[in-house]
C-alpha positions as CSV (number, residue, x, y, z in Angstrom):
1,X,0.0,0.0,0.0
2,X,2.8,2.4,0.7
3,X,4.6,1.8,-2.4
4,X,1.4,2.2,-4.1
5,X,1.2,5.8,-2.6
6,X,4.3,6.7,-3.4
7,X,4.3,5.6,-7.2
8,X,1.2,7.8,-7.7
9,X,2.6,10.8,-5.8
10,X,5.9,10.7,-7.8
11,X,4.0,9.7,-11.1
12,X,1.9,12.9,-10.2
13,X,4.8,14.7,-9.4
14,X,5.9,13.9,-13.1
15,X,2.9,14.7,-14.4
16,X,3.4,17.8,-13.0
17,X,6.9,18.6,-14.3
18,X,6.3,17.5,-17.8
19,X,3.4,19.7,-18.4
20,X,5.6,22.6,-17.2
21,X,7.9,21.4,-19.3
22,X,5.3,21.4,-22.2
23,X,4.7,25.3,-21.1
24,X,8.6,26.4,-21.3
25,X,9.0,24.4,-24.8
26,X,6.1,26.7,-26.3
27,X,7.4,29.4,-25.0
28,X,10.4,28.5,-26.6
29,X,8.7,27.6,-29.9
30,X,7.0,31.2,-30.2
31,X,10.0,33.0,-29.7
32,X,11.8,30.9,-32.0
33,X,8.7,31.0,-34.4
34,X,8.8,27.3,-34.8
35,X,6.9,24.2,-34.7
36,X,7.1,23.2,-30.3
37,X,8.0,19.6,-31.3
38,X,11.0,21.0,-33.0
39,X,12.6,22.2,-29.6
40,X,12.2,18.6,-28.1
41,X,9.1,16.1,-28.8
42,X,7.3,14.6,-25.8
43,X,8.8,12.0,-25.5
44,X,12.0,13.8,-24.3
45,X,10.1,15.9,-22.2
46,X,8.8,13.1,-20.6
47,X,12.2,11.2,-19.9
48,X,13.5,14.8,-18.8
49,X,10.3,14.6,-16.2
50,X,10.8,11.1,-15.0
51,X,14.8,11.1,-14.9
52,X,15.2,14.8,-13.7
53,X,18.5,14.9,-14.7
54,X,21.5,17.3,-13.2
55,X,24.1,17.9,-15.8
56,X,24.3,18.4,-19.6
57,X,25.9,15.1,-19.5
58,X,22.3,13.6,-17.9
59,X,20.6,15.7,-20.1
60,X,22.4,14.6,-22.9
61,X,22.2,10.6,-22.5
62,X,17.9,11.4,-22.4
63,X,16.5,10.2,-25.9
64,X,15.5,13.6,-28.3
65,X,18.9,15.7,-27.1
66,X,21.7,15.3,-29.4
67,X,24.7,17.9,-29.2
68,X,22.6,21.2,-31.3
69,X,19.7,20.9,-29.4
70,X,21.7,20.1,-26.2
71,X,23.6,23.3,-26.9
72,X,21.0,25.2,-27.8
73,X,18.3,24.8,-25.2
74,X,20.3,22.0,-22.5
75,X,20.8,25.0,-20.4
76,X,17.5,26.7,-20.4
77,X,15.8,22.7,-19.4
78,X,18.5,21.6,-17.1
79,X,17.8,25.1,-14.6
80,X,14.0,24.5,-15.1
81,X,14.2,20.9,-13.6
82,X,16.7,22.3,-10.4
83,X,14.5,24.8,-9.8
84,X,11.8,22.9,-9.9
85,X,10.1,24.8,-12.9
């Protein structure tokens, strides 16, 4: 029961991330007047939500980030999941 409980608060908790994550990529997509899948699909955003990573490295090793888009928006994703978006 208690595991139970704590998968749904940290699958919430996920939920939770990735949709903020879903609010700073169109944010990102207007500005850069593209397409929001182009900044990262939703896949990535939801390995960046479940995995929380730390580093670039982290970041880097999720699946969608290869070394332009790492570069080019790592920094902006990696301070939104420390500070806790």
């Amino acid at each position: 029961m208690i595991r139970i409980c704590y998968a749904q608060r940290k699958s919430t908790w996920n939920a939770y991330i990735y949709e903020n994550l879903k609010v700073l990529r169109s944010k990102l997509a207007k500005q850069k007047r593209t397409q929001a899948f182009k900044i990262f699909p939703d896949k990535t955003l939801m390995e960046m939500a479940a995995q929380r990573p730390q580093t670039l490295d982290d970041l880097e090793s999720i699946y969608g980030v290869g070394p332009k888009k790492l570069q080019r928006f790592g920094k902006i994703f990696l301070e939104a999941l420390n500070n806790d978006l």
